[in-house]
Each structure stands twice: as C-alpha cells, then as structure tokens.
N, C-alpha and C positions, 0 to 999 in steps of 0.2 A: 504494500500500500504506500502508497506518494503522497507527500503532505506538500499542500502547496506552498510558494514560497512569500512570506510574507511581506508585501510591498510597503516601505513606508512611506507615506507622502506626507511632505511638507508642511507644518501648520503657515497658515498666512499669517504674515505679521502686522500687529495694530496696534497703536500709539495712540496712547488716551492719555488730552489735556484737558483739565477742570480747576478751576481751581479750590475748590473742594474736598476734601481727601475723603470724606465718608465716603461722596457720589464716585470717585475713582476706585472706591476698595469696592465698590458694590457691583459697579458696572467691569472691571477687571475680575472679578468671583464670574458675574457670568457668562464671559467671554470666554476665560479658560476652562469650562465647564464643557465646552466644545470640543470635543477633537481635532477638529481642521483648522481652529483656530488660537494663536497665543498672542500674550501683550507683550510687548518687547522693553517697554518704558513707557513712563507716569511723568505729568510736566505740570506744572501748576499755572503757565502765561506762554501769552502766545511766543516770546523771543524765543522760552526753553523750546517749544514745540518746533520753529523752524530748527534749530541747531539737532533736535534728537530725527527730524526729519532727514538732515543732511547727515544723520551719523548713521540711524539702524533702516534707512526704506525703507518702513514700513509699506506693506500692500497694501493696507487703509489705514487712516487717522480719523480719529471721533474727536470732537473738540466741540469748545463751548463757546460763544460769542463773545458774550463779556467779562474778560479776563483783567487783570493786572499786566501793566507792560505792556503789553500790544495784544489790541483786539483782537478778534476770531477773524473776521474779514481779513484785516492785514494778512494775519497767519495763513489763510486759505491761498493769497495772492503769491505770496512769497514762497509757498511748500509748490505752487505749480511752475515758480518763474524755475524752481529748482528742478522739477520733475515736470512737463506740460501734461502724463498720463496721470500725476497724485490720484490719489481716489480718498476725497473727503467728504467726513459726515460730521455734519454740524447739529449738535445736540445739546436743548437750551431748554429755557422757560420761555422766551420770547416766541411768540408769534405774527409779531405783527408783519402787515406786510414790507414794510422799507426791506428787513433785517433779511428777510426771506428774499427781499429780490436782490439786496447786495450781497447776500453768501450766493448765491448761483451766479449770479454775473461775475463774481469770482472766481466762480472756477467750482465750489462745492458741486458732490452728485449728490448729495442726500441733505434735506432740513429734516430734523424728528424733534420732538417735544420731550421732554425729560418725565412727561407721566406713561412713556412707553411703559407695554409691558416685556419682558425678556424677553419674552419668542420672538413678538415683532422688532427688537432690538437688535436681536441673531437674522431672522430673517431682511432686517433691515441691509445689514451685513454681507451676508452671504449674495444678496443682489447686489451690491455696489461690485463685491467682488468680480462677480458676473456679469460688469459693464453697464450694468441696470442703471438709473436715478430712481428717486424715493423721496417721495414726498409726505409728510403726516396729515393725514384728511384734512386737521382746521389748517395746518398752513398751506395747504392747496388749492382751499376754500379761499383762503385770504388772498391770494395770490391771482384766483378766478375774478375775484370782487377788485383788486386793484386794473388789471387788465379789461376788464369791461367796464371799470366806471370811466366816462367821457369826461375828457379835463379839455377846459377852455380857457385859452388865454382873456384877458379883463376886454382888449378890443374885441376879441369875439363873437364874446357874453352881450358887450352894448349892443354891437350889429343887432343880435337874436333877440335884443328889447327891443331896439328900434323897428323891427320888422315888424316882433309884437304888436307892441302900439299902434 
C-alpha cells in the first residue's frame, strides 16, 4: 500500500495594522486559525505598516484607517507605489462614504467594517486572495448613495431655478 505524499502548501502571508492590540490579538487568533493562512507581523500606524510591507510581502495586509503617524489611505498609497499588485483590506469602524471612496481610489481591494463576523472576515480574505474586491453591504450601500446622488455646481443649481421660475 502507497501512502500518498504529502504536499505542503504555503500559508499566505498577512500583515495586520491596528492600532489597537486587543483588535490585532483577536483578529491574528482568527487568521491563524486557518491553514492557508498566517500573520507575519503586527504594526500599530500606518509608517510601521509601509516598512513591514517592504520587509515581509505580505500576500494581503488588513489595516485600519485611522491610525497614528500616517493614515490608512497614505499607507494603502505607499504599500502599492511599492508593490502596484499589494492586495489591501481596509478594516475600520468608519463607513462613510468619503473614507470608502478614498481607500479604493487608493488602490485598497477590500473596505469591511470591524462588526464582521470571522467567516466573512476569512472569507473576506481568501477573495482578495483570489483577485476578488469586497465590499461590506453598508459600505456598498454608501458608496451606491454617493455615486447616484446628482451634485450641482451653485451656477447650475441657479440655471434649474431660473428655469423653475
């Protein structure tokens, strides 16, 4: 009898900054919880995050907006001028739309809200992995609502009075 031979494959590597450390020990517990997947390094602001970017590529970085030292955005900008394929996910309390349209015009594939639950945290994950983007329903929603609300410059607006009238 032949036992087959057991292939190991490589965990992906991901680099989570927060500056937080409860939210980094909770969300690092369920990441390494994974088999396919490990954390390589913990960063508390966005400067640490670009320098551990340039140190361990990670395969994806989780990061949080508002940080100490340099914002999430900055960080997002900076981890792609370094790498143009980065694969970031930005993971916050913030939903509004601004924050959501400047993390993806940056370059993030993924916004998520920090009341995920772990599966769709992992599953959030394993699609970025996979080239996917990812969006969290309200900030997608919010994101819907900024793109279809009609903005008018102040000459515009008079015009569509005067027309009015």
């Amino acid at each position: 009898m032949h036992a087959e031979p057991v292939v190991a494959v490589a965990a992906a590597k991901v680099l989570l900054v927060d500056d937080h450390a409860l939210l980094r020990t909770g969300v690092a517990n369920i990441i390494n919880q994974e088999p396919d997947l490990h954390v390589v390094a913990e960063d508390t602001n966005g400067a640490e995050a670009v320098d551990a970017f340039r140190t361990h590529r990670p395969d994806v970085t989780l990061l949080d907006l508002r940080m100490p030292v340099m914002e999430g955005v900055e960080a997002v900008r900076r981890m792609r001028e370094i790498d143009p394929q980065a694969k970031v996910i930005v993971l916050t309390t913030y939903d509004a739309d601004e924050d959501i349209a400047r993390a993806l015009q940056a370059g993030a594939k993924a916004y998520i809200l920090k009341d995920i639950s772990a599966d769709d945290l992992i599953a959030c994950v394993h699609a970025v992995l996979g080239g996917k983007t990812y969006l969290a329903p309200a900030a997608a929603a919010k994101l819907a609502e900024r793109v279809t609300h009609i903005q008018l410059t102040s000459r515009e607006l008079s015009a569509l009075r005067l027309m009015a009238d």
